[in-house]
C-alpha positions in Angstrom: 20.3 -15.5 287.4 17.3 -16.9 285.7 15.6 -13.6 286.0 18.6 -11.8 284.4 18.5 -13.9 281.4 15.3 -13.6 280.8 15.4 -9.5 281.2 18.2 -9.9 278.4 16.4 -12.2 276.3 13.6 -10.0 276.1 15.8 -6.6 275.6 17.0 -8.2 272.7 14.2 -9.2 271.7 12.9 -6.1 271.8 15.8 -4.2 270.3 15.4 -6.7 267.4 11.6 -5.7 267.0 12.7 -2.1 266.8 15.3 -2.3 264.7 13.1 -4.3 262.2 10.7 -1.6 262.2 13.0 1.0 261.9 14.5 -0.5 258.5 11.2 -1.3 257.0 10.4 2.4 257.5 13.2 3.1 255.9 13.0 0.6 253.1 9.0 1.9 252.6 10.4 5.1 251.6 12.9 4.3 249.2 10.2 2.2 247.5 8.0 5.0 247.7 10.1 7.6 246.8 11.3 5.7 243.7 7.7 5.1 242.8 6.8 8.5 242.7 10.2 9.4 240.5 9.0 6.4 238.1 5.0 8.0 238.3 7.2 11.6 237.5 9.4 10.9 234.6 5.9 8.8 233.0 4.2 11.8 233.2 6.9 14.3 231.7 7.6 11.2 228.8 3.9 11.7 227.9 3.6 15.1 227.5 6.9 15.5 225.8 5.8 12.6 223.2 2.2 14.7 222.7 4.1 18.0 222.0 6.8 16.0 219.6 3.9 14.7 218.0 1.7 18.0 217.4 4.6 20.0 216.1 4.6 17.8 212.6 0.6 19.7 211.9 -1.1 16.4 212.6 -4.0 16.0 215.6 -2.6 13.9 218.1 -5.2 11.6 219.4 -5.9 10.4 223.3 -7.6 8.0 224.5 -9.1 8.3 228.0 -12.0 5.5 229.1 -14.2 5.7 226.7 -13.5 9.4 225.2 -10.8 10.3 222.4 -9.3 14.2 222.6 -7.5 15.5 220.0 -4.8 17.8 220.0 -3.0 19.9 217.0 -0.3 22.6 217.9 -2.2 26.1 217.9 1.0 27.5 215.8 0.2 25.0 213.1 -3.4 26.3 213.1 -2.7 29.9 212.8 -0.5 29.4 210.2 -2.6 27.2 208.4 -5.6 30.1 208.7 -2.8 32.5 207.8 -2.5 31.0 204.3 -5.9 30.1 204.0 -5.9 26.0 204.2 -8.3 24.2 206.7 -6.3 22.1 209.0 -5.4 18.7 208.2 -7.9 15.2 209.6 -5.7 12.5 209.1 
């Protein structure tokens, strides 16, 4: 009988081991999934925001490191060389 209990002992043992595995698997991917949603909708809220922000004729200005880019809406350009006016600094 001892034998028996012990085979049982460690099949559930066992079976526990598994099944913890197999539900932090799953559990990794949910995290990671929602991570990469949250990494996603930053990216799209970014670029949105830069576009919103270069439609009003003004440069937009990012900051990367140590290196600032600037950004003005090519329509806003072309219509300010289409009326002869330099575009706008501030």
């Amino acid at each position: 009988m001892t034998k028996t209990k012990i085979l049982y002992s460690v099949v559930i043992i066992l079976s526990l081991i598994i099944i913890g595995i197999g539900v932090d698997s799953f559990l990794n991917k949910l995290i990671t999934n929602a991570q990469q949603k949250g990494y996603q909708a930053g990216i799209t809220d970014s670029v949105v925001s830069v576009i919103q922000q270069s439609r009003n004729c003004q440069p937009v200005s990012l900051f990367i490191a140590n290196q600032t880019f600037n950004f003005v809406d090519m329509t806003c350009l072309q219509q300010q060389t289409a009326q002869g006016k330099t575009p706008s600094t501030k």
